[in-house]
PDB file of N, CA, C and O in Angstrom:
ATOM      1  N   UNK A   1       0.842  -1.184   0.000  1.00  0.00           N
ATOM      2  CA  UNK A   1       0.000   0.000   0.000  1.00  0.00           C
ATOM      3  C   UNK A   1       0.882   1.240   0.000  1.00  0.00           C
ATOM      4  O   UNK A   1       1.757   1.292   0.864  1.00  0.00           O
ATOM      5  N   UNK A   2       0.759   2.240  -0.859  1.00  0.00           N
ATOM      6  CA  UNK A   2       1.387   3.328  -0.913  1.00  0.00           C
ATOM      7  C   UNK A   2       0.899   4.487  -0.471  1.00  0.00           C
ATOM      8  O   UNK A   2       0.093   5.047  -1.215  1.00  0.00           O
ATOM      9  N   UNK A   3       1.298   5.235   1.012  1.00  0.00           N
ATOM     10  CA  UNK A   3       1.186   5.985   1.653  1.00  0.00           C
ATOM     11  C   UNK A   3       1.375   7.144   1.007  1.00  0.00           C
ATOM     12  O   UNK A   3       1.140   8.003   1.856  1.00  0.00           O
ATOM     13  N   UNK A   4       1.676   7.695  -0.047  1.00  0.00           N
ATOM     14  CA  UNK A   4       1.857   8.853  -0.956  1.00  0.00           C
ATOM     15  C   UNK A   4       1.182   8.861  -2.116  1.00  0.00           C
ATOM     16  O   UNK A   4       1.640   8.956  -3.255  1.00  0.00           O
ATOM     17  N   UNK A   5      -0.422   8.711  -1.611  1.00  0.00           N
ATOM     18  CA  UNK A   5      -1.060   8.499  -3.729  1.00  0.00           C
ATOM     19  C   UNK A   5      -0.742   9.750  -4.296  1.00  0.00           C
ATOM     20  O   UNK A   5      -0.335  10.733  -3.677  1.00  0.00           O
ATOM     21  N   UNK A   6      -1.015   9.633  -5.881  1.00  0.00           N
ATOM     22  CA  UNK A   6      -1.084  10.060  -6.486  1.00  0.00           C
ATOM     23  C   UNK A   6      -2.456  11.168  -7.062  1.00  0.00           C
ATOM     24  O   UNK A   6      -3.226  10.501  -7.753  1.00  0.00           O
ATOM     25  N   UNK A   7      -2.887  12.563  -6.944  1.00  0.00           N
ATOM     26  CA  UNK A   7      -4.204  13.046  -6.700  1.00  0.00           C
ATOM     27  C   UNK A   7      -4.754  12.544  -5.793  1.00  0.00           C
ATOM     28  O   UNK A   7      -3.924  12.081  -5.011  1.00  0.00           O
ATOM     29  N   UNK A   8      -6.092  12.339  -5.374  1.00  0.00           N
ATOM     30  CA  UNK A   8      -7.046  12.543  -4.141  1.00  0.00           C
ATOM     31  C   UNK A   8      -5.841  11.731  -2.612  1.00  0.00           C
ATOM     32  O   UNK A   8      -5.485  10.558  -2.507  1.00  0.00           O
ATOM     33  N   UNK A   9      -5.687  12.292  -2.171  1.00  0.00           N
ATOM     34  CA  UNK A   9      -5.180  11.716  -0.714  1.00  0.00           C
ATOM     35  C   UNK A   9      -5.599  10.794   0.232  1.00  0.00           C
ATOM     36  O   UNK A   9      -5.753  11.103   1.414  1.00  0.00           O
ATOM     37  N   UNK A  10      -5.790   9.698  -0.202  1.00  0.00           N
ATOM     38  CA  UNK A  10      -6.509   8.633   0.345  1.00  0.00           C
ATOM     39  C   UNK A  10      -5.575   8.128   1.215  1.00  0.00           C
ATOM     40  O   UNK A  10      -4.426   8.519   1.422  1.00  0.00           O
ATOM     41  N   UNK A  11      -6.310   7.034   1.801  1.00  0.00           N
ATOM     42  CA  UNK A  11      -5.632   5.673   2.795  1.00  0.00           C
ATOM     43  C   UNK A  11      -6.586   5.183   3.050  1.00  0.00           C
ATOM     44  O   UNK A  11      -7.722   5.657   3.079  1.00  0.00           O
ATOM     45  N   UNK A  12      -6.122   3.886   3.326  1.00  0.00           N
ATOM     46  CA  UNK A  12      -6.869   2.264   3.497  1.00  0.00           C
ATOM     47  C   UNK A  12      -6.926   2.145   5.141  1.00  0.00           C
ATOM     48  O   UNK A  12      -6.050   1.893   5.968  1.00  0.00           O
ATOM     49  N   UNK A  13      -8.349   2.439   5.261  1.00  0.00           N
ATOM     50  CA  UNK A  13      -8.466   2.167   6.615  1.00  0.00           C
ATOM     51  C   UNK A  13      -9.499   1.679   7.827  1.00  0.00           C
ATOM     52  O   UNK A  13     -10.200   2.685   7.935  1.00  0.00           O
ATOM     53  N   UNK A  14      -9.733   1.235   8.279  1.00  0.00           N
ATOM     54  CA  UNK A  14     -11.101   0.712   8.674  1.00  0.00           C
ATOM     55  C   UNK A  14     -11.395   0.824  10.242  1.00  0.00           C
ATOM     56  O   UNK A  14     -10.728   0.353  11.163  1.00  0.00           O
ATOM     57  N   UNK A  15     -12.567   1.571  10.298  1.00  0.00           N
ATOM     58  CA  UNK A  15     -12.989   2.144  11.671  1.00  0.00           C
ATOM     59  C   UNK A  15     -13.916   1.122  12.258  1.00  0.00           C
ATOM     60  O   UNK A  15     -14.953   0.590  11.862  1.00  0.00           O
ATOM     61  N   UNK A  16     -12.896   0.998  13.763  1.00  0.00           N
ATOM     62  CA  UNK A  16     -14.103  -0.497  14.454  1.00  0.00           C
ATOM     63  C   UNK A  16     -15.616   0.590  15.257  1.00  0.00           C
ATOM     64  O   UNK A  16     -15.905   1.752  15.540  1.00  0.00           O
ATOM     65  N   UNK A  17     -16.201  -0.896  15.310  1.00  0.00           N
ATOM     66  CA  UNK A  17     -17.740  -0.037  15.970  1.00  0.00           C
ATOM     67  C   UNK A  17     -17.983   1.249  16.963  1.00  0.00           C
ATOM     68  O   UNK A  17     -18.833   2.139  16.959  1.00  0.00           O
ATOM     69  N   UNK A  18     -16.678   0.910  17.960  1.00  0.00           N
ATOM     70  CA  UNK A  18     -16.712   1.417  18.772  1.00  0.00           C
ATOM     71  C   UNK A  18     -15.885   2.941  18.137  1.00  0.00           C
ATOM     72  O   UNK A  18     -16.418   4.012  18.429  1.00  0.00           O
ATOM     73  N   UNK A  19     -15.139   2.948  17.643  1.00  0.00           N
ATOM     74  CA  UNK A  19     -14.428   4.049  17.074  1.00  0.00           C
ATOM     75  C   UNK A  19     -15.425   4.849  16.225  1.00  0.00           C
ATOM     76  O   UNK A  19     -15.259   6.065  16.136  1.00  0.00           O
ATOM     77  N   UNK A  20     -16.649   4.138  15.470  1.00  0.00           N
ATOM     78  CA  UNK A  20     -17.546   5.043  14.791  1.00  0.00           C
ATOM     79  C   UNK A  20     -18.721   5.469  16.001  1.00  0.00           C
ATOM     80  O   UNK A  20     -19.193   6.598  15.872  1.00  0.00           O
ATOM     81  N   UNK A  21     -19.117   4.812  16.920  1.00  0.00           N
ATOM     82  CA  UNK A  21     -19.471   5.788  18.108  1.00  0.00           C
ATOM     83  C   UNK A  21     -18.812   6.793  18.394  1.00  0.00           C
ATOM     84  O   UNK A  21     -19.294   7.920  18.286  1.00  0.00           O
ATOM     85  N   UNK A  22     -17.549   6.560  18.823  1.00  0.00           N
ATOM     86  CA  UNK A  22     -17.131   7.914  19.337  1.00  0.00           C
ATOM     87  C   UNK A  22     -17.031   9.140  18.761  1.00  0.00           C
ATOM     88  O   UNK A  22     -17.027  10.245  19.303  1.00  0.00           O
ATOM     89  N   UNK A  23     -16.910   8.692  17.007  1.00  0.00           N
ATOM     90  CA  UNK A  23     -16.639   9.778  15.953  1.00  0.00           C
ATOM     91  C   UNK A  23     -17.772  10.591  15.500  1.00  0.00           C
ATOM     92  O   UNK A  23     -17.668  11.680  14.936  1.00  0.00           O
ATOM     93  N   UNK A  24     -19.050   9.879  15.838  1.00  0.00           N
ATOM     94  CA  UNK A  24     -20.311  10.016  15.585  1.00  0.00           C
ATOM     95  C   UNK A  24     -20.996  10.685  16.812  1.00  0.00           C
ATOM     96  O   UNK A  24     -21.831  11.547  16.540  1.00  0.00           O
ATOM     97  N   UNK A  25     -20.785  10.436  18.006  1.00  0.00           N
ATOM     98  CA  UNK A  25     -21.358  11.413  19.147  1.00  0.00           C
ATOM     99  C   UNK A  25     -21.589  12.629  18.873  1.00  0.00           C
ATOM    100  O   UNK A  25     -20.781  13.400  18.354  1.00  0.00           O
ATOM    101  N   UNK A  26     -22.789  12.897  19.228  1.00  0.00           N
ATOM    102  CA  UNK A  26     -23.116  14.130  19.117  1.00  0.00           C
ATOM    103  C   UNK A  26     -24.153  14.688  17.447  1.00  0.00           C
ATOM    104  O   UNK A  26     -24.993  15.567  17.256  1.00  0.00           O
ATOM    105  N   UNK A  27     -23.597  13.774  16.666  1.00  0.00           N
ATOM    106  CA  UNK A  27     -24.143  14.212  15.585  1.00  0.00           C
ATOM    107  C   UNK A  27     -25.453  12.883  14.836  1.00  0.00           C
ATOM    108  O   UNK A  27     -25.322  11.658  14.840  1.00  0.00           O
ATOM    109  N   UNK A  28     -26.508  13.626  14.328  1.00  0.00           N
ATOM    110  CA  UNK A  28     -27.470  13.159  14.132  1.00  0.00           C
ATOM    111  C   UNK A  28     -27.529  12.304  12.514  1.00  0.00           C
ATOM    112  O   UNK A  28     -27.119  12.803  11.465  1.00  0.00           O
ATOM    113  N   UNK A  29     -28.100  11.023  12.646  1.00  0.00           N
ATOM    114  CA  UNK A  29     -28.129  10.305  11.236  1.00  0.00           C
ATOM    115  C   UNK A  29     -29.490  10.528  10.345  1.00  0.00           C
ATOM    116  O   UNK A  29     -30.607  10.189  10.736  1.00  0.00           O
ATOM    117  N   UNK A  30     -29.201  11.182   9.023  1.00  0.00           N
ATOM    118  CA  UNK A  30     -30.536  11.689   8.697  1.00  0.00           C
ATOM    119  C   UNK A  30     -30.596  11.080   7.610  1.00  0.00           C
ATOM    120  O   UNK A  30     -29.511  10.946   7.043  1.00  0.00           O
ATOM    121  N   UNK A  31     -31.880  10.472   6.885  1.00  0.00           N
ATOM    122  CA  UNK A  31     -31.657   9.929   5.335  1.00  0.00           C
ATOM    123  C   UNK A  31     -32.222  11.293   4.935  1.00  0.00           C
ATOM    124  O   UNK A  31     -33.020  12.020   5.525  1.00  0.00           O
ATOM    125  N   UNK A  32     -31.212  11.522   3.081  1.00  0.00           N
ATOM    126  CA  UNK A  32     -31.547  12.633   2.505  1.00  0.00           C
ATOM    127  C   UNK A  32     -31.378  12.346   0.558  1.00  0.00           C
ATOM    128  O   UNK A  32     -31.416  13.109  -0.407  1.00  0.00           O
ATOM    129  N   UNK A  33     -31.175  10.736   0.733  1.00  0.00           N
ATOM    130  CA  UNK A  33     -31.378  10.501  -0.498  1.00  0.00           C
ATOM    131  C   UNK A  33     -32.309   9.608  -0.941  1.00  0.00           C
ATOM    132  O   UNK A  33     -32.147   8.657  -1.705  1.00  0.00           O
ATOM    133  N   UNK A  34     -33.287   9.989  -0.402  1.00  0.00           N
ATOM    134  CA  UNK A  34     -34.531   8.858  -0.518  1.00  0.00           C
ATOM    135  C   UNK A  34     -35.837   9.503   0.687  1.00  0.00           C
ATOM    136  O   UNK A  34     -35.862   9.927   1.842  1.00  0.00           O
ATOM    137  N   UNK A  35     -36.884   9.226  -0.528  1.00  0.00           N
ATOM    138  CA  UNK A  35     -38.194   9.364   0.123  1.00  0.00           C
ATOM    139  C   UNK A  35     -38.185   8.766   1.597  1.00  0.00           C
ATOM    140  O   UNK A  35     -37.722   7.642   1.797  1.00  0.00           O
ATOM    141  N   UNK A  36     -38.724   9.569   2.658  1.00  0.00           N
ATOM    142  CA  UNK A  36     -39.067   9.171   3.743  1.00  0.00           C
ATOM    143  C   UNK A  36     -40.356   9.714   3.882  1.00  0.00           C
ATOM    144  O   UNK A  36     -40.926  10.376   3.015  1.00  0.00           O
ATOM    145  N   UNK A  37     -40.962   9.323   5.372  1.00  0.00           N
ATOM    146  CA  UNK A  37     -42.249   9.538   5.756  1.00  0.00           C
ATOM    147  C   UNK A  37     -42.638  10.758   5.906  1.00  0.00           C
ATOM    148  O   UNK A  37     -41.568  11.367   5.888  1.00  0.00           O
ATOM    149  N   UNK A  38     -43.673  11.723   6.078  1.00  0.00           N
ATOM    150  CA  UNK A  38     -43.980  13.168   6.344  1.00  0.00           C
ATOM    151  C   UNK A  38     -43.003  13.284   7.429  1.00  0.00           C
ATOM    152  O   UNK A  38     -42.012  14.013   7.429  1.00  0.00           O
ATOM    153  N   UNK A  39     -43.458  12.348   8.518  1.00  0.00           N
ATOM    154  CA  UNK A  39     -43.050  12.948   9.915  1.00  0.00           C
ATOM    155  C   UNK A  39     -42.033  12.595  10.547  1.00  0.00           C
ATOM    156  O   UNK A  39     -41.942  12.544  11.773  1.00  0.00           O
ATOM    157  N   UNK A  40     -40.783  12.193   9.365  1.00  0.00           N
ATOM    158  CA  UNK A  40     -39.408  11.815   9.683  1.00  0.00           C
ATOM    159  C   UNK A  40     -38.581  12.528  10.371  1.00  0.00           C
ATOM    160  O   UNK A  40     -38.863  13.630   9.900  1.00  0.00           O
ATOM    161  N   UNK A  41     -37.946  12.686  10.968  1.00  0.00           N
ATOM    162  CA  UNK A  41     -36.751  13.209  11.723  1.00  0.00           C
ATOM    163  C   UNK A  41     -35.794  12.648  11.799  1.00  0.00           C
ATOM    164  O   UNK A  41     -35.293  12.966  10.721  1.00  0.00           O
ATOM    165  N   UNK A  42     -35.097  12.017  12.262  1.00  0.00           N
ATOM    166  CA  UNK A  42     -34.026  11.306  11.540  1.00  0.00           C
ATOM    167  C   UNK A  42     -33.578   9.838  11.920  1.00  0.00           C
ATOM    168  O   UNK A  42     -34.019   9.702  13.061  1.00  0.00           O
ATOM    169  N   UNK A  43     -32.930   8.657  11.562  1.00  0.00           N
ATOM    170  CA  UNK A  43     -32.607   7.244  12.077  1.00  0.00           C
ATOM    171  C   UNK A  43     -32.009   7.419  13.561  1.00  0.00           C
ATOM    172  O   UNK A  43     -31.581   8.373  14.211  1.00  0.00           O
ATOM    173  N   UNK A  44     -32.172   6.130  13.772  1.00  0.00           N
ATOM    174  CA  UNK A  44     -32.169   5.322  15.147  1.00  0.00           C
ATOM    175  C   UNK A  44     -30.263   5.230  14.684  1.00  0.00           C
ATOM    176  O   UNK A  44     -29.628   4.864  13.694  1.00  0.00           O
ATOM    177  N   UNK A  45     -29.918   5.811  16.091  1.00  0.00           N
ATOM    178  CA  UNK A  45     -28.560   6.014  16.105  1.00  0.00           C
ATOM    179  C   UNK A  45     -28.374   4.515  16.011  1.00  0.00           C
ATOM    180  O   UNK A  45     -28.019   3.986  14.958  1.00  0.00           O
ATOM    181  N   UNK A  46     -28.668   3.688  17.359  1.00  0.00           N
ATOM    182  CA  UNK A  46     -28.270   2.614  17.879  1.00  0.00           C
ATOM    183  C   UNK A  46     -28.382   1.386  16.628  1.00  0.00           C
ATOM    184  O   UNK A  46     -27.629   0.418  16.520  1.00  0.00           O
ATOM    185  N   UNK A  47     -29.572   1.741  15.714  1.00  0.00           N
ATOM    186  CA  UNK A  47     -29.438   0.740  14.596  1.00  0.00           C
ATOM    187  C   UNK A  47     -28.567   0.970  13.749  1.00  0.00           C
ATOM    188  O   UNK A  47     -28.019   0.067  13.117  1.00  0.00           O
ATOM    189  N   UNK A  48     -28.273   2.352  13.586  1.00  0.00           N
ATOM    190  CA  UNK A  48     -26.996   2.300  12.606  1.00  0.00           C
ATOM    191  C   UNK A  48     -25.825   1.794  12.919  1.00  0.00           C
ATOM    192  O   UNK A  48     -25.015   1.475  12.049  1.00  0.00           O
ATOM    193  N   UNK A  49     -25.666   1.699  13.822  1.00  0.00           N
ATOM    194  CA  UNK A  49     -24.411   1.354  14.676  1.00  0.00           C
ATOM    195  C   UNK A  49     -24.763  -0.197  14.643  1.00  0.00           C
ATOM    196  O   UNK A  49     -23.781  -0.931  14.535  1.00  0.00           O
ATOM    197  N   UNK A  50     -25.888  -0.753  14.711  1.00  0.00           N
ATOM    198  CA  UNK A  50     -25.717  -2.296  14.468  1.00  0.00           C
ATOM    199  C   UNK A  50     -25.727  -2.683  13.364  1.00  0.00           C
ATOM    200  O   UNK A  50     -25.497  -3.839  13.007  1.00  0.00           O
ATOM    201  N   UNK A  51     -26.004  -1.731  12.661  1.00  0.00           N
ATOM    202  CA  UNK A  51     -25.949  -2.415  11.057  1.00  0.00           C
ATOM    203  C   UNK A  51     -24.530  -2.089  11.011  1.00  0.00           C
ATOM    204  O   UNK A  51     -24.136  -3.089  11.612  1.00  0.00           O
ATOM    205  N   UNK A  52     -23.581  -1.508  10.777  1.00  0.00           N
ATOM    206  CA  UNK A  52     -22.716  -1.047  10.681  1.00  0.00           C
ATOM    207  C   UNK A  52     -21.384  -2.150  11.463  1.00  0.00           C
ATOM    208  O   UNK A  52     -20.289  -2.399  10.959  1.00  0.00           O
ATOM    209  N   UNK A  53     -21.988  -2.729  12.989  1.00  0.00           N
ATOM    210  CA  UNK A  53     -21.402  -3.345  13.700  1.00  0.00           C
ATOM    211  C   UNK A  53     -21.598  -5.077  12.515  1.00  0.00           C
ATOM    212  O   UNK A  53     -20.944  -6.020  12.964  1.00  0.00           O
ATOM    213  N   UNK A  54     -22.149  -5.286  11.614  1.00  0.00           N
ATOM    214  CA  UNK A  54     -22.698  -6.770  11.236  1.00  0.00           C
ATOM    215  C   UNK A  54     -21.956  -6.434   9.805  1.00  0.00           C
ATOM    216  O   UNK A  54     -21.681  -7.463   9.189  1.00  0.00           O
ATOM    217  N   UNK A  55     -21.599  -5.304   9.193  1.00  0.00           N
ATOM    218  CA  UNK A  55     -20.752  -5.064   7.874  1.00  0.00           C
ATOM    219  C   UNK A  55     -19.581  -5.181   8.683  1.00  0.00           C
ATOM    220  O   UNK A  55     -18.812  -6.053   8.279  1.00  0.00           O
ATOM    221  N   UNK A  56     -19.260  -4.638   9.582  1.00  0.00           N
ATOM    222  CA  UNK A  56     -17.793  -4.726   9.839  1.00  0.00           C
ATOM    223  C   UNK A  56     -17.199  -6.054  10.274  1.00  0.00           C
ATOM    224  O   UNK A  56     -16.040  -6.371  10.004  1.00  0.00           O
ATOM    225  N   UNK A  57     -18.179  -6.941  11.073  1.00  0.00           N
ATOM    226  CA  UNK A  57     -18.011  -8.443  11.552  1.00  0.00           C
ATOM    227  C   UNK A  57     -17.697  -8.671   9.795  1.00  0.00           C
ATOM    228  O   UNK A  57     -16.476  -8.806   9.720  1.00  0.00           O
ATOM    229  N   UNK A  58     -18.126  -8.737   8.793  1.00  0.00           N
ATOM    230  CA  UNK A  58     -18.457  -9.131   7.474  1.00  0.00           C
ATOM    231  C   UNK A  58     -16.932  -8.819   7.388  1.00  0.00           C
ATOM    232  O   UNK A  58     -16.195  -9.738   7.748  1.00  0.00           O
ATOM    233  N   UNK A  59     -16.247  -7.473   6.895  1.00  0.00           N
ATOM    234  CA  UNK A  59     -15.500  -7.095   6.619  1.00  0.00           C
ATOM    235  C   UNK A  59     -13.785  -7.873   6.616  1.00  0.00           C
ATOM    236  O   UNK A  59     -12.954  -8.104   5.738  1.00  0.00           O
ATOM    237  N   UNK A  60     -13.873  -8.126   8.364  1.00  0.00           N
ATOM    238  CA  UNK A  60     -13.099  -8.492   8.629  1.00  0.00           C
ATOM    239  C   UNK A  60     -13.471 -10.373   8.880  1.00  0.00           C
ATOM    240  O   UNK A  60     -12.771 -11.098   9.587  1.00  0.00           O
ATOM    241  N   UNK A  61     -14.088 -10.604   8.498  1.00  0.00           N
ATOM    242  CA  UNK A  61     -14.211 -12.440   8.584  1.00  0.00           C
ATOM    243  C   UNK A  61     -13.803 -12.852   7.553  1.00  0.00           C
ATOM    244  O   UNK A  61     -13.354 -13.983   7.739  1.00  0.00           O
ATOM    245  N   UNK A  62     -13.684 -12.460   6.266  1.00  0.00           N
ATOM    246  CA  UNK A  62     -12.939 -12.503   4.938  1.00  0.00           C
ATOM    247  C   UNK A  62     -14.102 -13.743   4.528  1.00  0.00           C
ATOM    248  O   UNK A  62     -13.856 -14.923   4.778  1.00  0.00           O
ATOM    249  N   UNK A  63     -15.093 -13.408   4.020  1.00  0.00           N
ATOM    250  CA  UNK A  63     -16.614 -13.359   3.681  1.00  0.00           C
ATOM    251  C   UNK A  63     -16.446 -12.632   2.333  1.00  0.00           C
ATOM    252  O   UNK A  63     -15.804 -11.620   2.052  1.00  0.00           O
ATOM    253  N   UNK A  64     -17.090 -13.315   1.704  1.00  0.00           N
ATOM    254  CA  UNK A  64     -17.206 -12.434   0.055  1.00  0.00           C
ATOM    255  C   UNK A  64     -18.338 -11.154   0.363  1.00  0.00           C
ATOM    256  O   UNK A  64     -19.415 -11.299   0.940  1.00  0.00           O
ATOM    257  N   UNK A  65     -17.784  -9.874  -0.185  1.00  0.00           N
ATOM    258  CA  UNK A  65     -18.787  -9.151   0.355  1.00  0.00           C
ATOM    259  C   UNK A  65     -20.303  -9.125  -0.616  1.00  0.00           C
ATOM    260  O   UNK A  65     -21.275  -8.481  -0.225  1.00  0.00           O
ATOM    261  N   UNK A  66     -20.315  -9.799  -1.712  1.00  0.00           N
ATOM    262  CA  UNK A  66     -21.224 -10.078  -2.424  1.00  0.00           C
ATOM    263  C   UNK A  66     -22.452 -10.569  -2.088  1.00  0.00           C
ATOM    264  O   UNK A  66     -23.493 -10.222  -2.646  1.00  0.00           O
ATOM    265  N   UNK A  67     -22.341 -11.691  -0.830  1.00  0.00           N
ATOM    266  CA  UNK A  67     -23.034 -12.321  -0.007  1.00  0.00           C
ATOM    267  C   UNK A  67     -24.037 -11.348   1.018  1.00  0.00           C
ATOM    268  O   UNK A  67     -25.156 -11.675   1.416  1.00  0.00           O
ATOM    269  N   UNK A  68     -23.378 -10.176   1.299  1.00  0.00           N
ATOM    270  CA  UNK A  68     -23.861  -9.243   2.107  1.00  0.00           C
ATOM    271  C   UNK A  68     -24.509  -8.043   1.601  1.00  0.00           C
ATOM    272  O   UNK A  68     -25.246  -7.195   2.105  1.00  0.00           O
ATOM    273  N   UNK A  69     -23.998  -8.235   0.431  1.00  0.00           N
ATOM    274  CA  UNK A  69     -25.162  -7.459  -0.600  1.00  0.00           C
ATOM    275  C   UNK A  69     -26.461  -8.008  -1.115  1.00  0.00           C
ATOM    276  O   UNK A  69     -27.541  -7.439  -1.268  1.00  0.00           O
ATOM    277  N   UNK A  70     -26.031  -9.485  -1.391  1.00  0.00           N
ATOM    278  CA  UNK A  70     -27.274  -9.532  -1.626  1.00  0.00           C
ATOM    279  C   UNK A  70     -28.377  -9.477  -0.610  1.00  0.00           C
ATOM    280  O   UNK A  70     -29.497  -8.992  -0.773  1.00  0.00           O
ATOM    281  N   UNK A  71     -27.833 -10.112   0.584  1.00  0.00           N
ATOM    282  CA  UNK A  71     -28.980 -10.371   1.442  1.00  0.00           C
ATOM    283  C   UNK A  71     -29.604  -8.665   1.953  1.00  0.00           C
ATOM    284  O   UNK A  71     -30.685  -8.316   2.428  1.00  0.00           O
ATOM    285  N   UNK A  72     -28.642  -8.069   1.671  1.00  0.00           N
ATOM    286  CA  UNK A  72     -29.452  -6.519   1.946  1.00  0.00           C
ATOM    287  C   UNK A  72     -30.318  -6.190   0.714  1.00  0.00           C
ATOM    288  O   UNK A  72     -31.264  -5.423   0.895  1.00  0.00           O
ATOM    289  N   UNK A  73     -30.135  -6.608  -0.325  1.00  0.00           N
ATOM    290  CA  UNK A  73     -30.737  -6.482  -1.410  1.00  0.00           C
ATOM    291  C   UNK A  73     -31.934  -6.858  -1.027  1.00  0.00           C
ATOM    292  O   UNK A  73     -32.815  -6.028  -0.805  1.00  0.00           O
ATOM    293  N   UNK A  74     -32.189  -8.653  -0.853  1.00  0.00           N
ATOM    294  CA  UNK A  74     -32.816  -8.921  -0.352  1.00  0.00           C
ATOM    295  C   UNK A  74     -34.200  -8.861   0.822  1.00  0.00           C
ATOM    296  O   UNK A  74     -35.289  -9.432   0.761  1.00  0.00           O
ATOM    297  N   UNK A  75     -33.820  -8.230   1.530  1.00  0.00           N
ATOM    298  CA  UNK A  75     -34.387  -7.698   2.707  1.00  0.00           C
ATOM    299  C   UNK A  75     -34.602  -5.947   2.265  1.00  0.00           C
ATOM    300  O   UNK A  75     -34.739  -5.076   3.125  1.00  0.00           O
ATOM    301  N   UNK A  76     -34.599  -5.765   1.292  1.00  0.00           N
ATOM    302  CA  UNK A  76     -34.843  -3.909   0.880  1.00  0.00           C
ATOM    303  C   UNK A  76     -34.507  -2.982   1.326  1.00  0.00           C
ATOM    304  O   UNK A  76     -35.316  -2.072   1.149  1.00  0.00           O
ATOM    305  N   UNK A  77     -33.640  -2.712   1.872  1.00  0.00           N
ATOM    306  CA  UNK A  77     -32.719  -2.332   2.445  1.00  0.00           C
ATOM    307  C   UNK A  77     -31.638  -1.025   1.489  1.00  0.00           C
ATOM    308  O   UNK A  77     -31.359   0.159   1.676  1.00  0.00           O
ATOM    309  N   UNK A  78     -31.389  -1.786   0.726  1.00  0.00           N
ATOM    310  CA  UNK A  78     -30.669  -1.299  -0.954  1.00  0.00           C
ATOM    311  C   UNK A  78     -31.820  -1.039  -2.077  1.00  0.00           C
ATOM    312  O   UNK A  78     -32.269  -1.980  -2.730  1.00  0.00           O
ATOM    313  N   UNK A  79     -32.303   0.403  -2.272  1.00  0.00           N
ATOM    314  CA  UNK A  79     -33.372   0.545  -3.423  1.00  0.00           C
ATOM    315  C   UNK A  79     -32.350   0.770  -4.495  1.00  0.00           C
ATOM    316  O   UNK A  79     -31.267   1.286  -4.219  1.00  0.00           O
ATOM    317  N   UNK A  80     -32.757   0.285  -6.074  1.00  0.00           N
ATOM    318  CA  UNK A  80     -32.682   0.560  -6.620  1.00  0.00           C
ATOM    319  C   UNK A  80     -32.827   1.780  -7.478  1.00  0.00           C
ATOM    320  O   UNK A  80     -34.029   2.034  -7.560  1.00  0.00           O
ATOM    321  N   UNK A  81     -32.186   2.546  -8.077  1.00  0.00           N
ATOM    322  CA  UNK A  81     -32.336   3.865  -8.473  1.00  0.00           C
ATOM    323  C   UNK A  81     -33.046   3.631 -10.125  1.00  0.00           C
ATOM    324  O   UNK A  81     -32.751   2.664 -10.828  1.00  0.00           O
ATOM    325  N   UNK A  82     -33.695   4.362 -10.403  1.00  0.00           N
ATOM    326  CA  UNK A  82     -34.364   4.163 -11.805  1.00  0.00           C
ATOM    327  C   UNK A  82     -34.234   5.329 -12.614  1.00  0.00           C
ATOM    328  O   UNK A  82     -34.704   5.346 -13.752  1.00  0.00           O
TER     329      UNK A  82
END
């Protein structure tokens, strides 16, 4: 892995559950690319954080991540854009 890219300044790196709590305190999860209900306000912190906690188990179990797409596919989760 090369620590000096070339244009955009990236790095390879992966934040555990607990590290995206802490980074996330304080600030609110809102969907804003997709129809929601009239009287939305914004997602359930704690579910994002478990969904998030079940991609990262994924991540690091060396699991095809294909498998985890579909089943979100599956379960509707992932809309399709038209």
């Amino acid at each position: 892995m090369k620590y000096y890219p070339k244009g955009w300044h990236t790095y390879k790196f992966l934040v555990t559950p607990q590290e995206l709590k802490d980074i996330l305190r304080g600030f609110h999860i809102v969907i804003y690319n997709r129809r929601v209900p009239a009287d939305y306000i914004e997602s359930n912190f704690a579910n994002f954080v478990r969904d998030y906690e079940s991609f990262y188990r994924l991540l690091t179990s060396g699991e095809k991540n294909r498998a985890y797409c579909n089943r979100q596919f599956a379960h509707g989760l992932f809309k399709q854009s038209k």
